[in-house]
C-alpha positions in Angstrom: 92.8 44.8 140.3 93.3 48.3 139.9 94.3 50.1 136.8 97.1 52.5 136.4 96.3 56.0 135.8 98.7 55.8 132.7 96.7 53.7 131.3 92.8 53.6 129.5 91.6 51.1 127.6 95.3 49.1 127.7 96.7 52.1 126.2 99.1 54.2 127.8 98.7 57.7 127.7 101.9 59.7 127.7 102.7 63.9 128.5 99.9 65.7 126.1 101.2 66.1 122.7 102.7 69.3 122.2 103.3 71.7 119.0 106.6 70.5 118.0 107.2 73.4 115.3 110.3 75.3 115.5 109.9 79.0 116.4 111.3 80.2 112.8 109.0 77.7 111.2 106.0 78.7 112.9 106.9 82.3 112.3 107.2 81.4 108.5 104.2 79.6 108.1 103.9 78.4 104.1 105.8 81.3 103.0 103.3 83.9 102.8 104.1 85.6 106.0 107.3 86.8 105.0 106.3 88.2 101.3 103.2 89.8 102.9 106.4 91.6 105.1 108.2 92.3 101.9 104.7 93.7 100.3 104.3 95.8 103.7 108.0 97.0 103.3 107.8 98.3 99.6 104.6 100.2 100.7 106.1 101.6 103.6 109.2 102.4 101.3 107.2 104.0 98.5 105.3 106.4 101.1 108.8 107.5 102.6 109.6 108.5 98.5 106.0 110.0 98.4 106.4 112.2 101.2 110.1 113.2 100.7 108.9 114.3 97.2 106.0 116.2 98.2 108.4 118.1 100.8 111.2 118.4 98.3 113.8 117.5 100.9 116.8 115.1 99.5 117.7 112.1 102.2 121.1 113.2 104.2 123.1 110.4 101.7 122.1 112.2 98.9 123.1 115.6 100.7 126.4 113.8 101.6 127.2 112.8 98.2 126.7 115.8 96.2 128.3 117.5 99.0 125.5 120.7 98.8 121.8 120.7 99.9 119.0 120.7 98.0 117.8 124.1 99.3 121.7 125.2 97.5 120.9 123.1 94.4 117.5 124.8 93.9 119.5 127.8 93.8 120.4 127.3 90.4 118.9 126.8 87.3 115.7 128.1 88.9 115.6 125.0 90.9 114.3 122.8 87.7 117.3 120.8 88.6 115.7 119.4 91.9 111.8 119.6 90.2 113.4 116.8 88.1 114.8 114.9 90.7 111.6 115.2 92.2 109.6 113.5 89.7 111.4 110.7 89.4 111.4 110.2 92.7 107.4 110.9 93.8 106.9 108.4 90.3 109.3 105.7 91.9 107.4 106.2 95.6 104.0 105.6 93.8 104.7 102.5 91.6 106.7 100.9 94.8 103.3 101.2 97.0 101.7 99.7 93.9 103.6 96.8 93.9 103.1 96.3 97.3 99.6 95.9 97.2 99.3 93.6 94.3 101.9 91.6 96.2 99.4 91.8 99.0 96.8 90.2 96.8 98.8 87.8 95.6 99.6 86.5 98.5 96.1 86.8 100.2 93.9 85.1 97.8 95.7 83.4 94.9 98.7 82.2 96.7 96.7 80.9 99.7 94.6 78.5 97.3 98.5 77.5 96.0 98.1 78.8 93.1 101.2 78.0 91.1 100.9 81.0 88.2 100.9 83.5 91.2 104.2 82.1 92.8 105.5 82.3 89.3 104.1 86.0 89.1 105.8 87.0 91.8 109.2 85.0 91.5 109.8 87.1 88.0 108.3 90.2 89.7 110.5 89.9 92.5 113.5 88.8 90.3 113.3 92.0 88.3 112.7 94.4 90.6 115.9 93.2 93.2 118.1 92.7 89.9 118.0 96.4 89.3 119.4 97.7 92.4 122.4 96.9 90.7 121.7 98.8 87.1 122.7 101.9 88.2 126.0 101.0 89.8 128.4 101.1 87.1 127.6 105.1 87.5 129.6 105.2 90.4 127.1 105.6 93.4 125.9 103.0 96.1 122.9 104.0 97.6 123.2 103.2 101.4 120.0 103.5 102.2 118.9 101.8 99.4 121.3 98.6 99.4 119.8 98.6 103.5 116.1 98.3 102.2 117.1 96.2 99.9 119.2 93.6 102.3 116.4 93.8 104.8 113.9 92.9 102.3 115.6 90.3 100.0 115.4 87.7 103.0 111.7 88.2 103.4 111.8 87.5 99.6 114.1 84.4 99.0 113.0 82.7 102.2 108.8 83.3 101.5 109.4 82.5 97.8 111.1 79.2 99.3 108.3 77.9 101.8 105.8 78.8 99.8 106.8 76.8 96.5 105.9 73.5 98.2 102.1 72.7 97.2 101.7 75.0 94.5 99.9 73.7 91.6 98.7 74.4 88.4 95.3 75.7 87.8 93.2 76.2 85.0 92.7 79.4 83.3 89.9 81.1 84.6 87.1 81.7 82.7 86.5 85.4 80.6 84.3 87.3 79.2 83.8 87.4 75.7 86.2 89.8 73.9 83.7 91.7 72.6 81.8 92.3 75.6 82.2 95.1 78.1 84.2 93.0 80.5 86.3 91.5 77.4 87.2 95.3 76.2 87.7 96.0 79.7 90.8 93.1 80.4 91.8 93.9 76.8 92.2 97.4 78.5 94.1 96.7 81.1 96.6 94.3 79.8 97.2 97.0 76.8 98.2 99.2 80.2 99.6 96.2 81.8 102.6 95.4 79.6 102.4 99.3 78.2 104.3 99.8 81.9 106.2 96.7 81.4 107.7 97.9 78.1 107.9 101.9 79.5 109.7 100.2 82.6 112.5 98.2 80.4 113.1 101.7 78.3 113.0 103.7 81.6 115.9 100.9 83.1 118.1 100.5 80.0 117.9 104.9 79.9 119.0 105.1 83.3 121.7 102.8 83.0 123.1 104.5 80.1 122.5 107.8 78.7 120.3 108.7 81.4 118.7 111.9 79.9 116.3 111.9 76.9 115.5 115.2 75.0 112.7 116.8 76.7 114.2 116.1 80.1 117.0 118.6 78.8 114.7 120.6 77.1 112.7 120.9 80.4 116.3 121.4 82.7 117.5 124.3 80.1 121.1 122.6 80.8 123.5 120.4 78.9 124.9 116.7 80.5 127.9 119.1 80.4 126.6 122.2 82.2 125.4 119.5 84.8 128.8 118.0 85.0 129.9 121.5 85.7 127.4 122.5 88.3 128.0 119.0 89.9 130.1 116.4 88.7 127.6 114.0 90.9 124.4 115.4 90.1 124.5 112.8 87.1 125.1 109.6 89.0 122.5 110.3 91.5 120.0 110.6 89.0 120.5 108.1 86.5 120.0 105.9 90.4 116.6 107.4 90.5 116.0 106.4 86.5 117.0 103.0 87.3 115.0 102.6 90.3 111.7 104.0 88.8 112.4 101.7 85.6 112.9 98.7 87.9 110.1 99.2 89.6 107.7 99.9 87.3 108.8 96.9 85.7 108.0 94.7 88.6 104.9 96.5 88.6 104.1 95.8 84.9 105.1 92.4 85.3 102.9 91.2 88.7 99.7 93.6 87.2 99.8 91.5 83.8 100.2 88.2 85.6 96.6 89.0 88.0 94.7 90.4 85.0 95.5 87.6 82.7 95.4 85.1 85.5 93.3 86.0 88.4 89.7 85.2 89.0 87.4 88.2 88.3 86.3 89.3 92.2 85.8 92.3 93.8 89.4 91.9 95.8 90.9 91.6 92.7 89.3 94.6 91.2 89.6 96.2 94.1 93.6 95.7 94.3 94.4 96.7 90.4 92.4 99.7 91.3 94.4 100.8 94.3 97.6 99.6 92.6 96.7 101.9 89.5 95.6 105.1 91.9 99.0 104.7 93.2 101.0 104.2 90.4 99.8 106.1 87.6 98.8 109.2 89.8 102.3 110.4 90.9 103.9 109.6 88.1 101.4 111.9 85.6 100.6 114.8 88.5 104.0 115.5 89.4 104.4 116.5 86.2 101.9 119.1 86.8 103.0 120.1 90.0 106.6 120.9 88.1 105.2 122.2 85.3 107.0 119.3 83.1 104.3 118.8 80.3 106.1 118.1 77.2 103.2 116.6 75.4 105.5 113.8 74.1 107.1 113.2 77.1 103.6 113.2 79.2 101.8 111.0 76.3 102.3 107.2 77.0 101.8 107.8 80.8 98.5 110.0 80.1 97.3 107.5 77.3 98.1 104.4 79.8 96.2 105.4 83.0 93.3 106.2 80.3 93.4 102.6 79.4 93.8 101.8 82.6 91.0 103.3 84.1 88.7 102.2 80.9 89.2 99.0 81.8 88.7 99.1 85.5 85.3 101.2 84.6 84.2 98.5 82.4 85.4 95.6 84.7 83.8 97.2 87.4 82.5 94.1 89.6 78.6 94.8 89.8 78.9 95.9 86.1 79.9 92.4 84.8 77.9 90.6 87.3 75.0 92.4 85.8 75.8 91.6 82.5 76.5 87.7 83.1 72.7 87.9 84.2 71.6 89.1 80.9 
């Protein structure tokens, strides 16, 4: 009696089993995937602000809508108009590569072990930082370019944060350092700096969507709302966009930086992150001011006394530091 080939043991054996994953599901994975995309697009977006700042060129929208250049605009006002502009814009470029790469951690290391205070981290992050593409509206200008980014993005966003919501969990806190200790002074540190930008980032938002301008910044321009009005009724619009867009996203920034310092397990990725994050946010933001020559003391103090913080407490919760001191 001879035994079909189908068959081993009396039990058939049908066509090898296949991966029977949809293309778009395998692509997606658990969600993660798609946010590291969105983390990779907001630092490839904060470079382009970076570099378009450094050059001191205006995108061809911006041109379009003013309806002069910015070589013509420097003409006037010995070009302090478009040193402002800059500033906000090479602050904006540095904040959105930070956000990027604590996304990137997030999603790498918490968010892989389903962590369910880093989806939460990123789902108000997130939340904030899309919701104010739309604060500077009601000043009559739509970015282009901008509402692009953001349409191209908001999918990575919305369909990662959806995958990777099933599994998450709650964890316990992590263990700290004493309060009192170097590494304890050293958190303390950076979550003073942490919600510091938080807080600047709400002001920065709620100034940009309304009266745009605070003292020093006039001070520093030498003009009036009114003289600007005059010189271009535009120019006011367009800048109160890059308010609203720095406050936004320093914001986010604030809000995802607060959540991996409170919540996130001491490591050297996680120290390593913060510290890149901080590099990249707080260095535009306080050497432009430099490079311009805007350096109203008041104006330059919260962002000068908040990378000190910040940099305290990365100094003190440097990894081989505290691991030195857990021996002792």
């Amino acid at each position: 009696m001879t035994l079909d080939a189908n068959f081993t043991g009396g039990q058939a054996m049908g066509p090898p089993a296949g991966d029977e994953r949809g293309f778009l599901t395998a692509l997606l994975g658990d969600g993660r995937p798609a946010l590291a995309a969105l983390a990779l697009g907001l630092i490839a977006g904060g470079g382009a602000a970076l570099f378009l700042a450094a050059t001191g060129h205006f995108l061809p929208h911006d041109e379009a809508f003013l309806g002069m250049t910015a070589a013509e605009l420097c003409a006037a006002h010995g070009c302090r108009v478009v040193h402002f502009m800059v500033h906000d814009r090479a602050a904006f470029g540095g904040v959105a590569v930070a956000v990027g790469v604590l996304y990137l951690w997030l999603v790498e290391f918490p968010l892989r072990e389903r962590a369910g205070w880093a989806w939460w981290a990123l789902l108000l992050s997130g939340a904030v930082g899309f919701a104010s593409f739309f604060a500077y509206l009601g000043r009559g200008y739509l970015d282009a370019w901008h509402a692009t980014a953001t349409l191209t993005l908001l999918p990575c966003y919305l369909l990662g944060m959806a995958r990777s919501r099933g599994g998450c969990r709650e964890v316990a806190p992590v263990a700290r350092p004493a309060w009192r200790s170097a590494g304890g002074v050293g958190t303390a540190c950076l979550l003073a700096a942490c919600l510091g930008a938080t807080g600047a980032g709400v002001v920065i938002l709620v100034m940009g969507a309304t009266a745009v301008f605070v003292p020093q910044d006039l001070e520093y321009l030498g003009v009036s709302v009114a003289e600007l009005d005059a010189l271009n009724p535009r120019l006011v619009p367009l800048i109160a966009h890059d308010r609203t867009g720095f406050g936004g996203a320093l914001v986010s920034a604030g809000v995802a930086a607060t959540a991996c310092v409170w919540r996130g397990r001491p490591s050297r990725s996680r120290w390593q992150a913060l510290a890149v994050a901080g590099l990249a946010g707080f260095g535009p933001a306080v050497g432009v001011h430099f490079a311009i020559g805007y350096t109203d003391p008041v104006h330059l103090a919260p962002a000068v006394m908040g990378a000190a913080l910040y940099a305290t407490g990365l100094a003190l919760t440097y990894p081989p530091r505290t691991r030195r001191a857990a021996r002792h």
